[in-house]
N, CA, C and O of each residue as an XYZ file, in Angstrom:
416
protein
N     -51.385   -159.545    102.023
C     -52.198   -159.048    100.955
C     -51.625   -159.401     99.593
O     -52.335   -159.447     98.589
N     -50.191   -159.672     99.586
C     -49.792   -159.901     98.205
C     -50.483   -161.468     97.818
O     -51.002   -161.484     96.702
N     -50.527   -162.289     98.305
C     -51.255   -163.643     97.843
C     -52.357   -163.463     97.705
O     -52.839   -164.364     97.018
N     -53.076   -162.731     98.007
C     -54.257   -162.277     97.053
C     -54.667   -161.434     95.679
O     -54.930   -160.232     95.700
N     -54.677   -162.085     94.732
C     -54.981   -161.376     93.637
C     -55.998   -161.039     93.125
O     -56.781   -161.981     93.009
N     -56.528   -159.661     92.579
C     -57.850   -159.417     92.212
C     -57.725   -159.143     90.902
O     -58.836   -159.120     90.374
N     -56.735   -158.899     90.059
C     -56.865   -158.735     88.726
C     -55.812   -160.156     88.044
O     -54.634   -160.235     88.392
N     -56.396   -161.139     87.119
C     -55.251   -161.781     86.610
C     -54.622   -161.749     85.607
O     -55.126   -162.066     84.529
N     -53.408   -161.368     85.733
C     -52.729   -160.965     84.543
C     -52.213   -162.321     83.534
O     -51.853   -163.434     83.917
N     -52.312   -161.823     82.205
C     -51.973   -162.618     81.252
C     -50.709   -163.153     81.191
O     -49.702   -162.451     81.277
N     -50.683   -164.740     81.002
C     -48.758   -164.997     80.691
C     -48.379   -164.415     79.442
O     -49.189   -163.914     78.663
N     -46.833   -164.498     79.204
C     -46.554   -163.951     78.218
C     -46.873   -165.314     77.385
O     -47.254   -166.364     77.902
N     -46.640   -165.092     75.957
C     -46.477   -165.851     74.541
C     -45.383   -165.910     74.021
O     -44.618   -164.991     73.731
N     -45.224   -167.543     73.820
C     -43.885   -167.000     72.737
C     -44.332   -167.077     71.868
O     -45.417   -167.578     71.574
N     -43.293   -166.406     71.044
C     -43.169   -166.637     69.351
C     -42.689   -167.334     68.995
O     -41.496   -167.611     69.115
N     -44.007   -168.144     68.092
C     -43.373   -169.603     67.464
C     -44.187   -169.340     65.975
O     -45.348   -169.515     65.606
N     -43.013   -168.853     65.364
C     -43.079   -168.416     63.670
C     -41.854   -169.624     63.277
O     -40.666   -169.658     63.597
N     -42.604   -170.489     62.530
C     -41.859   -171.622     61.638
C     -41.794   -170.850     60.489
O     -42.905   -170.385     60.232
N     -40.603   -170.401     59.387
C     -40.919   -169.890     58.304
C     -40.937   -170.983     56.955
O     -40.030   -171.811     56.873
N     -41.527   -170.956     56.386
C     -41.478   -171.847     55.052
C     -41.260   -171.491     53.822
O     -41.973   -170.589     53.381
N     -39.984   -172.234     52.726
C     -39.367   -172.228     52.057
C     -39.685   -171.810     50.620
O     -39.082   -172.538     49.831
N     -40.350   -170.978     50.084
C     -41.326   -171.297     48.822
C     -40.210   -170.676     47.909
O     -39.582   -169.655     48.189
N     -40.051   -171.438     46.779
C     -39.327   -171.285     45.318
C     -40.363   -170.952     44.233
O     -40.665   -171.852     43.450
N     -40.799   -170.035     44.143
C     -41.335   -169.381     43.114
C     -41.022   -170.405     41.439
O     -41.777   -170.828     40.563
N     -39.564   -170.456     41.656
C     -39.168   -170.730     40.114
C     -39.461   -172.417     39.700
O     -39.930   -173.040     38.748
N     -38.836   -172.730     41.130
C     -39.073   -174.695     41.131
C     -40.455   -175.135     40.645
O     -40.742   -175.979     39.796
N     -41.763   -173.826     41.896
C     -42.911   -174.487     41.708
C     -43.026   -174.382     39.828
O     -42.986   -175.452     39.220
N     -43.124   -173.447     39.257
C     -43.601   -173.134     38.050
C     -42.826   -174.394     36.533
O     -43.230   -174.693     35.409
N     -41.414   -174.834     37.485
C     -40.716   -175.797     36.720
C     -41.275   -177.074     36.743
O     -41.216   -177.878     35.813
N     -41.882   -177.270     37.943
C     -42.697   -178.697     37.958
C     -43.897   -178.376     37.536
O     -44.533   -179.404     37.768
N     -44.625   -177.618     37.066
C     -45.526   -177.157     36.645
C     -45.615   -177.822     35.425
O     -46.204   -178.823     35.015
N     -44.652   -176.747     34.827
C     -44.382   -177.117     33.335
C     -44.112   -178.552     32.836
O     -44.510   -178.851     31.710
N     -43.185   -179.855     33.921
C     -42.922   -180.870     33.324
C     -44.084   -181.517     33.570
O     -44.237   -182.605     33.016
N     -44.947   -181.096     34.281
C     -46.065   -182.237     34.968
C     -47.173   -181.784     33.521
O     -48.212   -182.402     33.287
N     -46.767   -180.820     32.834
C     -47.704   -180.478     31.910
C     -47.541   -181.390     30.811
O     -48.263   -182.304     30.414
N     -46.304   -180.894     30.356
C     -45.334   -182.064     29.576
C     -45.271   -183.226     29.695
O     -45.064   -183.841     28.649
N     -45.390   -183.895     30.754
C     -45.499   -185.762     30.892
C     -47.222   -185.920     30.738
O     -47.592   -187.094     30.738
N     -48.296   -184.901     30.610
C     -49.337   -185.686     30.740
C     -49.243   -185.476     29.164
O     -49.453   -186.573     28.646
N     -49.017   -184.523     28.217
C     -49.281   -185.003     26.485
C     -50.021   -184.084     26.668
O     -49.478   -182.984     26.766
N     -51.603   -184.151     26.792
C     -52.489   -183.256     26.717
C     -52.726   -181.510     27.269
O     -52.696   -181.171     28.452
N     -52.901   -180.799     26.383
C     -52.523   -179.623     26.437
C     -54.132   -179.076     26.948
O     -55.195   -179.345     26.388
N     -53.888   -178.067     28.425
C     -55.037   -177.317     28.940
C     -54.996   -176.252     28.654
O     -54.008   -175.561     28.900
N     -56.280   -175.706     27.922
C     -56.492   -174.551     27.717
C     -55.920   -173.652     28.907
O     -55.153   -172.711     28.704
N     -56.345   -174.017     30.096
C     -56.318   -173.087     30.505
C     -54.924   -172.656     31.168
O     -54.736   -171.576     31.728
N     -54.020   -173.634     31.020
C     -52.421   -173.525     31.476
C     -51.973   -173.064     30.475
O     -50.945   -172.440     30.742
N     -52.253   -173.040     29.262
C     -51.744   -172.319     28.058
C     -51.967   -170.476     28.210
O     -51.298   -169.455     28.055
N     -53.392   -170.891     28.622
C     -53.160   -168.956     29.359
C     -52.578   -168.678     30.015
O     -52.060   -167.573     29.855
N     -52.243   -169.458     31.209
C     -51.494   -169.352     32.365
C     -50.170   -168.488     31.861
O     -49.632   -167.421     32.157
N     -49.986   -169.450     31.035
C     -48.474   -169.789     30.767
C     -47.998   -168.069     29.770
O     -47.002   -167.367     29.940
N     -48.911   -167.914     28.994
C     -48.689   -166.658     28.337
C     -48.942   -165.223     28.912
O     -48.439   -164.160     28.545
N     -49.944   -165.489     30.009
C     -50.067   -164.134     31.155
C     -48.973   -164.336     31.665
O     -48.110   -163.457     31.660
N     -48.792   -165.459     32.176
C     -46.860   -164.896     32.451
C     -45.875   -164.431     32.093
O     -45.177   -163.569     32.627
N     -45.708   -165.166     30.834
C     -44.932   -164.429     30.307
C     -45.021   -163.200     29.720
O     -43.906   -162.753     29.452
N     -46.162   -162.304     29.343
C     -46.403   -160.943     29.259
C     -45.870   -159.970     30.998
O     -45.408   -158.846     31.194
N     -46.219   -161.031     31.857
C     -45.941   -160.087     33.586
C     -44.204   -159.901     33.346
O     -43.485   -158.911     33.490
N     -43.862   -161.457     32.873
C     -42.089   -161.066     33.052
C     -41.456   -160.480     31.983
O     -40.239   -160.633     32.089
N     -41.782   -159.861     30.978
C     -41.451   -159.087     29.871
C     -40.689   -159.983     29.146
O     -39.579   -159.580     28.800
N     -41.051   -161.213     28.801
C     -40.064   -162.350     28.089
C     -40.251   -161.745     26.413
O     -41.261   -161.365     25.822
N     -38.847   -161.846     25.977
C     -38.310   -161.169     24.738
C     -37.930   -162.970     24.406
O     -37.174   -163.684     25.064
N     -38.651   -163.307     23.310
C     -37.628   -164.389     22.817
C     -36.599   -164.082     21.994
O     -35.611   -164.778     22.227
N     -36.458   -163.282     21.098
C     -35.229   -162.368     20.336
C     -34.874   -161.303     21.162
O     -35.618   -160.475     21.686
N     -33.685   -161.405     21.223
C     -33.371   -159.850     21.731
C     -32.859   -159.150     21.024
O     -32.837   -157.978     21.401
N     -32.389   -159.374     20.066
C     -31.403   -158.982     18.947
C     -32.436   -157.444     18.403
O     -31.676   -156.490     18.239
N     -33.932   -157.082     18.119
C     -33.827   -156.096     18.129
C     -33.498   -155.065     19.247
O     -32.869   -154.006     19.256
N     -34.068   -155.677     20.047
C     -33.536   -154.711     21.447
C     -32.204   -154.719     21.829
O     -32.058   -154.729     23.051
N     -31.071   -154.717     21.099
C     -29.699   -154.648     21.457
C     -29.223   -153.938     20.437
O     -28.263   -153.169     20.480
N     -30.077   -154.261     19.266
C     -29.374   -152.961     18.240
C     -30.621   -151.698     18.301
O     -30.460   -150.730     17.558
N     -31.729   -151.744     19.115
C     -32.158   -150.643     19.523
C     -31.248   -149.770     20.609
O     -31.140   -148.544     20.633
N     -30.764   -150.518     21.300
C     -29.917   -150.193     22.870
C     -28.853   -149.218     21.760
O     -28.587   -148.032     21.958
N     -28.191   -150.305     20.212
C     -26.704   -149.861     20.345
C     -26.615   -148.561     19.785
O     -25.590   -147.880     19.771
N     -27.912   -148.181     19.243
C     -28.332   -147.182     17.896
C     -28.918   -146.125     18.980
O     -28.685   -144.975     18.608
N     -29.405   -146.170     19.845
C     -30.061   -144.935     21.129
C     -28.333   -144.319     21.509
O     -28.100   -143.115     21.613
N     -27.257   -145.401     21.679
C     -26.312   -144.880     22.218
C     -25.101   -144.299     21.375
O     -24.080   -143.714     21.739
N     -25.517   -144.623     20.258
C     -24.699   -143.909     18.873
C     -25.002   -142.459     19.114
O     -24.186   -141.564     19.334
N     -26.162   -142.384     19.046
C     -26.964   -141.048     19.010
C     -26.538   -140.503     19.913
O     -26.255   -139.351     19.584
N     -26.201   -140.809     21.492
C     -26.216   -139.625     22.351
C     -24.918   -139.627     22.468
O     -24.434   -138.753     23.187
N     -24.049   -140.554     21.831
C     -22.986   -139.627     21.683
C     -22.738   -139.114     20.631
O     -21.682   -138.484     20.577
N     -23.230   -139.152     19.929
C     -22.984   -137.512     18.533
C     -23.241   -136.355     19.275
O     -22.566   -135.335     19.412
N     -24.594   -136.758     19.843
C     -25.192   -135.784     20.597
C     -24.039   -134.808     21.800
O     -24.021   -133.603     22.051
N     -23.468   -135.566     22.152
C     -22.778   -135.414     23.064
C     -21.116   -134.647     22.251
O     -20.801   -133.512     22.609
N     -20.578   -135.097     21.627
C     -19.765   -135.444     20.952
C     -20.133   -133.740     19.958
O     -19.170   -133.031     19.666
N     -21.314   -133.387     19.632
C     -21.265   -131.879     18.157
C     -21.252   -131.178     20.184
O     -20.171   -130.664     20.471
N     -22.079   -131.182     21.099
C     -21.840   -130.247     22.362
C     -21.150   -129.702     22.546
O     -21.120   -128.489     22.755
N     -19.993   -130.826     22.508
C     -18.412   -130.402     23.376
C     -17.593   -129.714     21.841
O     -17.032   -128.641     22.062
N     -17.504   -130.154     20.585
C     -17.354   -128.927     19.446
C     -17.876   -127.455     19.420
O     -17.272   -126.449     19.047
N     -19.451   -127.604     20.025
C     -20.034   -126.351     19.727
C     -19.469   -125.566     21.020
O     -19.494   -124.336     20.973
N     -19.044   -126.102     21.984
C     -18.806   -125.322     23.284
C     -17.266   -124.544     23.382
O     -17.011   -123.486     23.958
N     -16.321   -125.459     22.603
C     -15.059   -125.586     21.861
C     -15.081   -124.156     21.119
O     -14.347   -123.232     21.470
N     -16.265   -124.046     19.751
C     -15.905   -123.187     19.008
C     -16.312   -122.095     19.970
O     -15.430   -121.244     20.084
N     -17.643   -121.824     20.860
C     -18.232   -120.796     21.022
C     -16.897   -119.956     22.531
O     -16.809   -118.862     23.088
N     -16.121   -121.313     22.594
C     -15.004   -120.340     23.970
C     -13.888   -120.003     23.127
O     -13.142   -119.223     23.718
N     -13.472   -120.308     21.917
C     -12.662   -120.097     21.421
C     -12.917   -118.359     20.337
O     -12.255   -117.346     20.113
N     -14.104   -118.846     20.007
C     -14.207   -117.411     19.590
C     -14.935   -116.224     20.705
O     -14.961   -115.094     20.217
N     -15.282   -116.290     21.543
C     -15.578   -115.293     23.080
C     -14.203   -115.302     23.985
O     -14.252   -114.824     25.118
N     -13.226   -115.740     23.578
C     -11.881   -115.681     24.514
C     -11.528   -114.780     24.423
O     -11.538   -114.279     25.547
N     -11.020   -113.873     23.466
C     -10.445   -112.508     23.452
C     -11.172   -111.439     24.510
O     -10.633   -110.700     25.333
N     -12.247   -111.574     24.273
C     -13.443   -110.766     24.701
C     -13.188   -111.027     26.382
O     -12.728   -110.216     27.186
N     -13.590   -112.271     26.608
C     -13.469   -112.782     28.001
C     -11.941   -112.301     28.713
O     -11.974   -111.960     29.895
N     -10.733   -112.282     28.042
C      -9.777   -111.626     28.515
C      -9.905   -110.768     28.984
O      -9.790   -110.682     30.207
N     -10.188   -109.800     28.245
C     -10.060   -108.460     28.188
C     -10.832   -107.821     29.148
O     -10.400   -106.975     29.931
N     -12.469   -108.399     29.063
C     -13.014   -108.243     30.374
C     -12.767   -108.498     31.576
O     -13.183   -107.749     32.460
N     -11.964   -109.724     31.877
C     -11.468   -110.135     33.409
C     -10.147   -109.356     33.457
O      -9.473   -109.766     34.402
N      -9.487   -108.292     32.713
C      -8.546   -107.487     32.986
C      -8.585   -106.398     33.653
O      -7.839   -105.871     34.479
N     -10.023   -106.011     32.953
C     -10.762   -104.840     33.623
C     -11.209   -104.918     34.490
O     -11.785   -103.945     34.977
């Protein structure tokens, strides 16, 4: 009875996943020179080209954003810096007090 089969079962499959190599940065570099060797400028790669660079947050100066960075971090340490004074004066003058209570 075993050489007779009434249901036929499926072979297995392999897996045949080739993966392929894609450079994001290369394609967009040949992009650009193939733009550049033809001379003539396309409208519509000129959009291209500026929706991109709005997606990647391209700063051509950075110089305000580094003395924004250096001036945010001035600040939090003053900020930081009057804290540890005000915390200074406020244990220095509640110390007596605080003694006296943890005596009792």
């Amino acid at each position: 009875m075993a050489f007779i089969k009434l249901i036929k079962l499926p072979k297995h499959r392999k897996y045949e996943y080739h993966p392929r190599f894609w450079n994001p940065e290369k394609e967009e570099r040949e992009r650009r020179l193939r733009m550049l060797e033809k001379g003539n400028v396309n409208p519509e790669d000129v959009k291209s080209r500026i929706a991109e660079g709005f997606r990647r947050g391209y700063i051509a100066d950075k110089s305000p954003l580094s003395v924004q960075t250096r001036r945010s971090n001035r600040l939090l340490l003053g900020i930081f810096i009057v804290l540890l004074l005000a915390c200074y004066k406020i244990l220095t003058m509640a110390m007596p007090g605080l003694e006296q209570w943890l005596k009792n």
